[in-house]
Backbone bond lengths (Angstrom), bond angles and torsions (degrees), N, CA, C in turn:
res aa  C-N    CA-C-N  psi(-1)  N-CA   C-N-CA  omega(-1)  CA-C   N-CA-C  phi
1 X - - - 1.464 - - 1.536 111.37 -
2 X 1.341 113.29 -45.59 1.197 124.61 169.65 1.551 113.39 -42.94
3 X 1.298 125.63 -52.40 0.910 138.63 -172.50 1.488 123.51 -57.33
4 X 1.110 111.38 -46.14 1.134 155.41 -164.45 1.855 114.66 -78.55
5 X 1.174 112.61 -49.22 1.385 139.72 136.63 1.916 116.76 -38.34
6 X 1.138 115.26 -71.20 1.441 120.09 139.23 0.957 116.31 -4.46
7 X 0.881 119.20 -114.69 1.633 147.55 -178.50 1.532 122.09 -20.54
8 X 1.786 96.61 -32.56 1.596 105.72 -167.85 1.737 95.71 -136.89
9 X 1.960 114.03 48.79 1.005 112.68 -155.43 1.765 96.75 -82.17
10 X 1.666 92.53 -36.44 1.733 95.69 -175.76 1.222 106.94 -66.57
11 X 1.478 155.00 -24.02 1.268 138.60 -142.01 1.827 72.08 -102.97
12 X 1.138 141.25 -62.12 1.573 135.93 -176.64 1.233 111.84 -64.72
13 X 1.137 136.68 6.70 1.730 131.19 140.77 1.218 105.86 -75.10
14 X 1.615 126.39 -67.66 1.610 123.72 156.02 0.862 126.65 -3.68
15 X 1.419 136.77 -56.28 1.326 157.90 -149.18 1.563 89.89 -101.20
16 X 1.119 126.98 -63.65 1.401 133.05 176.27 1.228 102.61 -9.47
17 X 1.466 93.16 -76.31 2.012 111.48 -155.38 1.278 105.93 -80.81
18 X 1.215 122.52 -7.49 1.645 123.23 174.31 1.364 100.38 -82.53
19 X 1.614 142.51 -44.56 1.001 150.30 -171.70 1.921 88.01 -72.68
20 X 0.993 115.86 -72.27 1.583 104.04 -160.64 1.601 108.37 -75.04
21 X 1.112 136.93 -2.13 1.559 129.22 146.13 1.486 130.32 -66.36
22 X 1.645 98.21 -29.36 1.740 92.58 165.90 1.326 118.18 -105.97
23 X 1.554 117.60 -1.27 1.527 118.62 142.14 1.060 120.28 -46.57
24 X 1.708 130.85 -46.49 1.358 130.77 -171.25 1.280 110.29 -97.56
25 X 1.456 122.68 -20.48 1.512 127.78 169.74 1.869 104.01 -52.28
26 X 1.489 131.96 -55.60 1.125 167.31 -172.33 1.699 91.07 -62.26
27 X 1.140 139.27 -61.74 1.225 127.82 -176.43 1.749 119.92 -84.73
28 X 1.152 113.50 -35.35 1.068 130.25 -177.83 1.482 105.77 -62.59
29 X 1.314 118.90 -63.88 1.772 131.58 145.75 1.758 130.12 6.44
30 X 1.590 66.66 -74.89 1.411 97.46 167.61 1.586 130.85 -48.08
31 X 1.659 101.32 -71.94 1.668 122.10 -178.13 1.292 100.67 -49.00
32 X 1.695 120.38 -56.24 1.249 124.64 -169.22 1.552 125.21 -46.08
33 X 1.309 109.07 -47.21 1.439 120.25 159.68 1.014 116.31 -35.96
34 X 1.235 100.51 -98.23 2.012 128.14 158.48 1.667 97.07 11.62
35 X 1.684 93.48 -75.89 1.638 79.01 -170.72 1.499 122.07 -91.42
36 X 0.947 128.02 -7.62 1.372 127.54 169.10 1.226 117.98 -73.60
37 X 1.224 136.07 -6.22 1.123 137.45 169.61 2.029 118.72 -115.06
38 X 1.097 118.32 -23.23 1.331 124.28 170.29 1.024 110.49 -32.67
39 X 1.468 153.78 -46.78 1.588 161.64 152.18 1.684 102.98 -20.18
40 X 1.039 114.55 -49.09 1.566 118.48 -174.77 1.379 143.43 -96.25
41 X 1.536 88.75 14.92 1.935 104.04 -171.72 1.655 87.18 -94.10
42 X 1.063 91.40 149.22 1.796 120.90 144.97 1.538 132.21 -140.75
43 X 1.369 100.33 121.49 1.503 113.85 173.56 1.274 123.43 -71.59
44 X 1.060 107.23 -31.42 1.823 125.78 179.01 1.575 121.28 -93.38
45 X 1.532 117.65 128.19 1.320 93.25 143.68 1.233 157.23 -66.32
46 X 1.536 108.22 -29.34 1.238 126.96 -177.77 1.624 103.87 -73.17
47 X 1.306 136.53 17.08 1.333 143.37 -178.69 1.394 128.86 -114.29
48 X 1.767 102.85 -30.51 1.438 107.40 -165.15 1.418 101.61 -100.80
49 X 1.404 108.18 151.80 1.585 126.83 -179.95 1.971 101.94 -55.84
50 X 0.845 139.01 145.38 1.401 150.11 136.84 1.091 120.00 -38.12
51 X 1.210 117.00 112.37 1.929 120.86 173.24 1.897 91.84 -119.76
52 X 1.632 82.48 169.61 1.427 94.34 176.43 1.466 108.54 -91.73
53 X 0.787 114.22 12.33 1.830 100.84 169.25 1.497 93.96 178.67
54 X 1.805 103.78 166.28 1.757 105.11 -157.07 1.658 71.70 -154.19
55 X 1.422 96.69 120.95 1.821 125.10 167.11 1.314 104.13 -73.40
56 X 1.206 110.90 115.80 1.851 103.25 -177.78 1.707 87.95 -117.74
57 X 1.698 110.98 129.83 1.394 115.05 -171.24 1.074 88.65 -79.57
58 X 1.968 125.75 171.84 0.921 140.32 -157.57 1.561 86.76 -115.34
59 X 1.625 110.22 177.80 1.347 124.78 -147.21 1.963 93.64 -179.31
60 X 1.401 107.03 140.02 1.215 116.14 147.56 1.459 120.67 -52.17
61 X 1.277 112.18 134.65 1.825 99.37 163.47 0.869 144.26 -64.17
62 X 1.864 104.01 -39.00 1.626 132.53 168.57 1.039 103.40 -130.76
63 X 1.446 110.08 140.39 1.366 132.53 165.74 1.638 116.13 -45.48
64 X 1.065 118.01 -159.58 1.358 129.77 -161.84 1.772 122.04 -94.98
65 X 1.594 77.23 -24.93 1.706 121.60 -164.02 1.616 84.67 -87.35
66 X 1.325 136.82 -28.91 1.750 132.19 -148.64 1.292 95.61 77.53
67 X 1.264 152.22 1.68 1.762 121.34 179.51 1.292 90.07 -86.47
68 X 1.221 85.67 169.47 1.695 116.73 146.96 1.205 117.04 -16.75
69 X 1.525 144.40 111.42 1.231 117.08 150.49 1.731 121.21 -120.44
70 X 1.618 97.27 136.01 1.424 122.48 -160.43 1.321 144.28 -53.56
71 X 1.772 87.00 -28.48 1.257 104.07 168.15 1.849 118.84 -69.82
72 X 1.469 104.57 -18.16 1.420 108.35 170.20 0.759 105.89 -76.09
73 X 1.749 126.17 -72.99 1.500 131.98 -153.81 1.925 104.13 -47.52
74 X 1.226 93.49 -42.55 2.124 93.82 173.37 1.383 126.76 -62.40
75 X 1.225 102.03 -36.12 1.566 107.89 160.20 1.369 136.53 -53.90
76 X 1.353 108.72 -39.20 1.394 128.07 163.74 1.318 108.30 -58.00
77 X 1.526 99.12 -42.46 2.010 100.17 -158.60 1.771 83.99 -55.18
78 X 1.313 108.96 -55.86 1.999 115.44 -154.43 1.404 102.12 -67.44
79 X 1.372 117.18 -47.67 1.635 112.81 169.63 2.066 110.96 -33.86
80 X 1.272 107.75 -55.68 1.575 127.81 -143.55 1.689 80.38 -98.33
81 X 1.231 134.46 2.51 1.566 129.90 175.85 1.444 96.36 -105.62
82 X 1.463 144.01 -62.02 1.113 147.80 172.18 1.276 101.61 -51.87
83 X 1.134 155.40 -90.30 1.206 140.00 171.95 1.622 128.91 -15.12
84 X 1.280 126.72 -51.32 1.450 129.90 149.63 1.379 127.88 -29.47
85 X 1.497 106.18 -63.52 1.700 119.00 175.53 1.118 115.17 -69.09
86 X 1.625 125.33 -9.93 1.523 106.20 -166.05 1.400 120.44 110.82
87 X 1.261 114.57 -28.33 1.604 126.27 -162.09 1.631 122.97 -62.87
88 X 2.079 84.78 -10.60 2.174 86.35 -166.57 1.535 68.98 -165.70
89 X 1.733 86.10 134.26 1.642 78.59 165.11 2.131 112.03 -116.22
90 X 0.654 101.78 14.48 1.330 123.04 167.45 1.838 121.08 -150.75
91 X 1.524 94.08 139.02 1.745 104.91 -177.90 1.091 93.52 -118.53
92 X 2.013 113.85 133.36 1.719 124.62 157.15 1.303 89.73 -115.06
93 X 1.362 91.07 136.70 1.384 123.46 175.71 1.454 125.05 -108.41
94 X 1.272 103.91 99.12 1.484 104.19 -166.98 1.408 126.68 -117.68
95 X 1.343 105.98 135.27 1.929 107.26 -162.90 0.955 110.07 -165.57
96 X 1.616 112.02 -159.43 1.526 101.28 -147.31 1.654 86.98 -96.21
97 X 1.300 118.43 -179.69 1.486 117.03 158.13 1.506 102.02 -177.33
98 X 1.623 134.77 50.98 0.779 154.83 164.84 1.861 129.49 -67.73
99 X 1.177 99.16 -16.57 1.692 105.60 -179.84 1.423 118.95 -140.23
100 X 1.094 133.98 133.46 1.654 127.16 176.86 1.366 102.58 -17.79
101 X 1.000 105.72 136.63 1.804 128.65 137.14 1.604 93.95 62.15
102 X 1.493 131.37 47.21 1.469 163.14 142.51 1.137 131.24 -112.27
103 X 1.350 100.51 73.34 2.003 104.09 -172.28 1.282 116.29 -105.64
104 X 1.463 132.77 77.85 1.416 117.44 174.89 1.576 119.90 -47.70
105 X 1.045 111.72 -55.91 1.336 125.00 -162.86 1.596 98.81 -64.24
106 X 0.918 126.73 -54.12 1.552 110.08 179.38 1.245 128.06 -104.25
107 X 1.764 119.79 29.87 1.235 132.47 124.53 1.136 113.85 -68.98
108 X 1.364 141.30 -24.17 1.386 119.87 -156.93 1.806 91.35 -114.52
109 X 1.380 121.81 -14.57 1.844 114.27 160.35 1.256 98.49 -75.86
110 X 1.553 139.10 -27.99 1.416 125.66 -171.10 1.674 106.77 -63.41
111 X 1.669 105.06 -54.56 1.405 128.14 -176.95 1.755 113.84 -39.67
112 X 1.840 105.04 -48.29 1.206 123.46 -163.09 1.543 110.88 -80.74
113 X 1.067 119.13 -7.14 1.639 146.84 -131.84 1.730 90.38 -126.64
114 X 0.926 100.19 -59.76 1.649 109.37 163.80 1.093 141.44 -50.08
115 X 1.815 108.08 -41.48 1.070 129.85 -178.86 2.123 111.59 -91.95
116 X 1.653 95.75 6.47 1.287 91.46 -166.91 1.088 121.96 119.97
117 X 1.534 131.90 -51.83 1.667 125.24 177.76 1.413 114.80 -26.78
118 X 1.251 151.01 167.33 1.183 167.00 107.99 1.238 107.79 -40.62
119 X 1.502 112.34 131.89 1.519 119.67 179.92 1.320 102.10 -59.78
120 X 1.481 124.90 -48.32 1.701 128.18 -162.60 1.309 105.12 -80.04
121 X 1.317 133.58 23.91 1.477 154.25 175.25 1.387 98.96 -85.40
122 X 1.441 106.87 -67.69 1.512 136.94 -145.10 1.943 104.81 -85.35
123 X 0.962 101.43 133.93 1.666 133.97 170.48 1.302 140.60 -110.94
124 X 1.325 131.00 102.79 1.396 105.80 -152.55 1.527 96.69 -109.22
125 X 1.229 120.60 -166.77 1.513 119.90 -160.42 1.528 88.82 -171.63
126 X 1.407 121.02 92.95 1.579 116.95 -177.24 1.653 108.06 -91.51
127 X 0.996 133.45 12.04 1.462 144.23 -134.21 2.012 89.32 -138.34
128 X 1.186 121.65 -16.36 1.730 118.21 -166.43 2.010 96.66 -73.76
129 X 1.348 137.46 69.75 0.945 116.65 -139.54 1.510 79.80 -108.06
130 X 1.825 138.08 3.65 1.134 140.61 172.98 1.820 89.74 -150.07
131 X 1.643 89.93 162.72 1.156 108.35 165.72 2.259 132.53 -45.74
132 X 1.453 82.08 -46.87 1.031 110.18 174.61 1.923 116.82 -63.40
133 X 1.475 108.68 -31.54 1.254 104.74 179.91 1.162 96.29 -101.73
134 X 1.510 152.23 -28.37 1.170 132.67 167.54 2.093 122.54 -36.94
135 X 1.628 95.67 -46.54 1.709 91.81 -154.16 1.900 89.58 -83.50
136 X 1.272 120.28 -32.65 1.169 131.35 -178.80 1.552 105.17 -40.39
137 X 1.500 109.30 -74.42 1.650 141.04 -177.69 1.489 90.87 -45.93
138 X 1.463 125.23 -55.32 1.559 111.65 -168.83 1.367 122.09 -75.56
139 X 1.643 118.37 12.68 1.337 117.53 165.46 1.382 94.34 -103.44
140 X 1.803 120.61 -54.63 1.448 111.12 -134.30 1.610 92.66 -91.07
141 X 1.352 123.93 -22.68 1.330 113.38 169.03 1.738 128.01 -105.98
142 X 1.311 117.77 -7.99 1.201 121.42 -177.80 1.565 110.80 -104.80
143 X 1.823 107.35 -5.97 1.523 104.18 -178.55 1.663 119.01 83.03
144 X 1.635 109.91 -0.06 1.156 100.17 -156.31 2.140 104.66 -107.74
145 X 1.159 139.40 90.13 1.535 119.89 161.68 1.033 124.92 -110.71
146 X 1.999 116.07 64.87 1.425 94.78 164.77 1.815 71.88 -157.83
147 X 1.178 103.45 111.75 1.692 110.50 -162.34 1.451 103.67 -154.81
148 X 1.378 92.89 145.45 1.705 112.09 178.93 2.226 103.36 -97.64
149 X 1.487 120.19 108.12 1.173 120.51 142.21 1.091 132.73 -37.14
150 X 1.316 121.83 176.26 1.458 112.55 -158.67 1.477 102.87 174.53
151 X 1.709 127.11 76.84 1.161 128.55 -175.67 1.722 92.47 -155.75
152 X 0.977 90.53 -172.62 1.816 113.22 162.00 1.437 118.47 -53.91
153 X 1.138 127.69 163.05 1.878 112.71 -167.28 1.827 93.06 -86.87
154 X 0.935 131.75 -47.92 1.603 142.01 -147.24 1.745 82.20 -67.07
155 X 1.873 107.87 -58.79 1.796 98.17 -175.33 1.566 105.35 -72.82
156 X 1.221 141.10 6.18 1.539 130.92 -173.14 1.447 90.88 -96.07
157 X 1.351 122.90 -51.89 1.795 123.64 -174.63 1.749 93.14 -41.03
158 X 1.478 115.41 -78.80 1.304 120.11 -161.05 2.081 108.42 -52.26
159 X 1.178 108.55 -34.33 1.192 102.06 176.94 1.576 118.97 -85.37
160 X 1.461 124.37 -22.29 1.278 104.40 144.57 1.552 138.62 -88.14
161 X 1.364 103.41 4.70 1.668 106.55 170.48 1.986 86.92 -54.11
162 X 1.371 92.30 -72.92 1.564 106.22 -168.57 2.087 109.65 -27.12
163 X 1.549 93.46 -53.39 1.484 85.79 -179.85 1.619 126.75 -60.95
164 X 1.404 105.75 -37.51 1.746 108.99 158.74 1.046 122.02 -23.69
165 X 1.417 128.31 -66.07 1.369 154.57 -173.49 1.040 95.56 -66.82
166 X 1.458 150.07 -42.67 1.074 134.49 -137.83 1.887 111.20 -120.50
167 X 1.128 109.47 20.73 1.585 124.12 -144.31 1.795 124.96 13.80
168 X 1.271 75.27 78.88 1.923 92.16 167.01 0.966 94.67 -144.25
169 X 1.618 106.15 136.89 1.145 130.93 -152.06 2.015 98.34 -114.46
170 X 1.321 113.23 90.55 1.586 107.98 -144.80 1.575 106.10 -133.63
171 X 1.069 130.19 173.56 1.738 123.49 -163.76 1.678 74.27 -169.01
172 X 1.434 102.47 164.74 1.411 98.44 -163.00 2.056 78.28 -158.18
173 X 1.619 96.25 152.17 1.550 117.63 176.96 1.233 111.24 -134.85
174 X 1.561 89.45 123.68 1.486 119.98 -164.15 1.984 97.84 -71.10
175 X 1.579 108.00 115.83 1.136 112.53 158.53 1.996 139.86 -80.37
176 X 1.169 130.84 115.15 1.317 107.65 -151.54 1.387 131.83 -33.04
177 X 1.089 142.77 165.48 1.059 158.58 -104.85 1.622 102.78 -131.61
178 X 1.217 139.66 133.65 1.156 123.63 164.36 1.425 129.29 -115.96
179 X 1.290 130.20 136.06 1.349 135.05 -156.05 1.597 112.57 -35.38
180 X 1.089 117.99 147.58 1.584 113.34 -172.28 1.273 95.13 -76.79
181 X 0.967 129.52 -45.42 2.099 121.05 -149.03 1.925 81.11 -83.63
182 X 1.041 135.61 -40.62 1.279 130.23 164.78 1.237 113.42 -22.93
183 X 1.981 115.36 -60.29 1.173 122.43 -147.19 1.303 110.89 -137.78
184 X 1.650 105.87 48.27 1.459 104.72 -172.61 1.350 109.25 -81.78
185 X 1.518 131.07 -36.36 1.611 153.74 160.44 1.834 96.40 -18.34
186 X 1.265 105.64 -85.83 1.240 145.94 170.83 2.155 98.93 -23.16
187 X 0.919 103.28 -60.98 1.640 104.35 -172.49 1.422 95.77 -101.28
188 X 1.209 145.96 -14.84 1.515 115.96 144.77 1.463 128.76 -55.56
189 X 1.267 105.52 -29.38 1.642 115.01 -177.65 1.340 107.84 -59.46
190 X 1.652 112.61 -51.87 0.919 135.83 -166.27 1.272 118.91 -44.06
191 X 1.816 115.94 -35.26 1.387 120.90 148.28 0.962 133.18 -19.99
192 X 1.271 98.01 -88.23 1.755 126.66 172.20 1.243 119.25 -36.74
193 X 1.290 121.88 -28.16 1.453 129.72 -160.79 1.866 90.45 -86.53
194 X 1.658 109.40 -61.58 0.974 85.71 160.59 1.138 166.31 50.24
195 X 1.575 85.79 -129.06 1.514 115.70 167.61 1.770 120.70 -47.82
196 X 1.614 92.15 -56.63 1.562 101.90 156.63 1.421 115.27 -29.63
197 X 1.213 95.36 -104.15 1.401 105.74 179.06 2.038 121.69 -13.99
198 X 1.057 116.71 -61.51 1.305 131.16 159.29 1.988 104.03 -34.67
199 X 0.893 113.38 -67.47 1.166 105.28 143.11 1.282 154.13 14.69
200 X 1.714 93.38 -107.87 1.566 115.39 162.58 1.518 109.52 -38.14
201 X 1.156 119.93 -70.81 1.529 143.36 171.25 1.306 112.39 -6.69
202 X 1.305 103.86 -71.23 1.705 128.46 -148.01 1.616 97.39 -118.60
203 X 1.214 144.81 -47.14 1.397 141.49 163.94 1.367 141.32 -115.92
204 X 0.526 116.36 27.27 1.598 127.57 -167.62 1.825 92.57 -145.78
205 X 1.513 127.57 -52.44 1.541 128.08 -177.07 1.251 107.57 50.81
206 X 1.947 104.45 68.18 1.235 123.73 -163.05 1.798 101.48 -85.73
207 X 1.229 104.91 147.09 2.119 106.16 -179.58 1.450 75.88 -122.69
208 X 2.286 90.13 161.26 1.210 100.62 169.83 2.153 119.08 -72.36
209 X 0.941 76.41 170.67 1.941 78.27 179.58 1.216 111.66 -64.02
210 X 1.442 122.95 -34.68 1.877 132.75 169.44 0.754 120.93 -123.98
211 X 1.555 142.11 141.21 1.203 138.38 160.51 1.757 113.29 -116.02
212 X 1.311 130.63 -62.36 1.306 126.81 -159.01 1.044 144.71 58.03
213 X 1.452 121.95 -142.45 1.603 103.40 -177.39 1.577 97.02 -114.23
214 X 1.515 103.30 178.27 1.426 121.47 -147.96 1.489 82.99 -90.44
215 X 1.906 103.45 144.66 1.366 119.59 163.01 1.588 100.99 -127.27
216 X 1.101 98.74 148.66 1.646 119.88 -170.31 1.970 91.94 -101.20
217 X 1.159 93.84 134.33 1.640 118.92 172.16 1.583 103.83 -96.43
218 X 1.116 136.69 122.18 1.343 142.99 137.33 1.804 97.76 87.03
219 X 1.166 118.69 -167.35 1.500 125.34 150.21 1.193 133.26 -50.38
């Protein structure tokens, strides 16, 4: 074994620094977010400024399993709470809707619709097929940069890193939280995505997949 090790010492130094560059790619990623965006969360309603409309990212409905899945049903709750108080007076809802019988966007007006929204509230955005084309699309095609998010806190950091960069001028509300052992899958990715993202940004000078023509939100 020893030997063997030897022999193939450079390709496992290689390996070394490939392993500990996307170790530090992965944290570094991370922190940066984290703190560049902490200024702009809200947990509360009774706290956050009023915008005219609140981007609620899109989400599967059900998990993989057919249940419930939570990270939607919470989204709705925070979408359909800001809307109540005053805080947004219109929600676009933007997601993926790329394949038969995969509709974010009008699961989550069905969801909101339920809970009370007004249809003539609601906006859909079938085109949000990443994070990145959602906050993008809601300036350059919906007209909109000065907007309240509307996801989970971990996806609101990464989606307003993105809006920084992107001039939207955006504050984002933290939807509850979902159990970790629930959502450990889910926040490993979350890394990676990241990293991506960091990315898109700065090398790659990633666009959304569609844009089109301009739709006007509200009055």
């Amino acid at each position: 074994m020893k030997a063997f090790f030897l022999r193939h010492r450079r390709f496992f130094k290689w390996l070394f620094f490939l392993l500990l560059f996307c170790f530090l790619s992965l944290v570094l990623c991370n922190s940066w977010i984290n703190r560049s965006t902490a200024s702009q969360l809200y947990t509360e309603s009774s706290t956050i400024p009023a915008r005219k409309v609140g981007l609620v990212l899109g989400a599967s409905k059900n998990t993989i399993r057919g249940t419930d899945n939570m990270y939607f049903t919470y989204r709705m709750q925070a979408a359909y709470e800001l809307y109540k108080t005053g805080k947004v007076q219109y929600l676009l809802l933007s997601g993926d809707n790329h394949t038969e019988g995969y509709d974010e966007p009008t699961d989550m007006r069905d969801a909101l619709i339920r809970l009370g929204v007004p249809d003539s509230c609601i906006v859909l955005d079938y085109a949000g097929f990443r994070t990145l084309d959602s906050v993008v699309r809601c300036k350059e095609v919906f007209g909109e940069d000065s907007i309240t998010i509307i996801s989970q806190a971990f996806h609101n950091q990464r989606a307003l890193f993105i809006a920084n960069k992107s001039g939207v001028h955006a504050i984002a509300f933290n939807a509850q939280e979902v159990n970790k052992n629930y959502s450990l899958k889910t926040r490993i990715r979350e890394y990676f995505a990241r990293v991506k993202c960091v990315l898109d940004i700065y090398i790659l000078h990633t666009d959304p997949k569609f844009l089109g023509e301009k739709i006007k939100i509200g009055k």
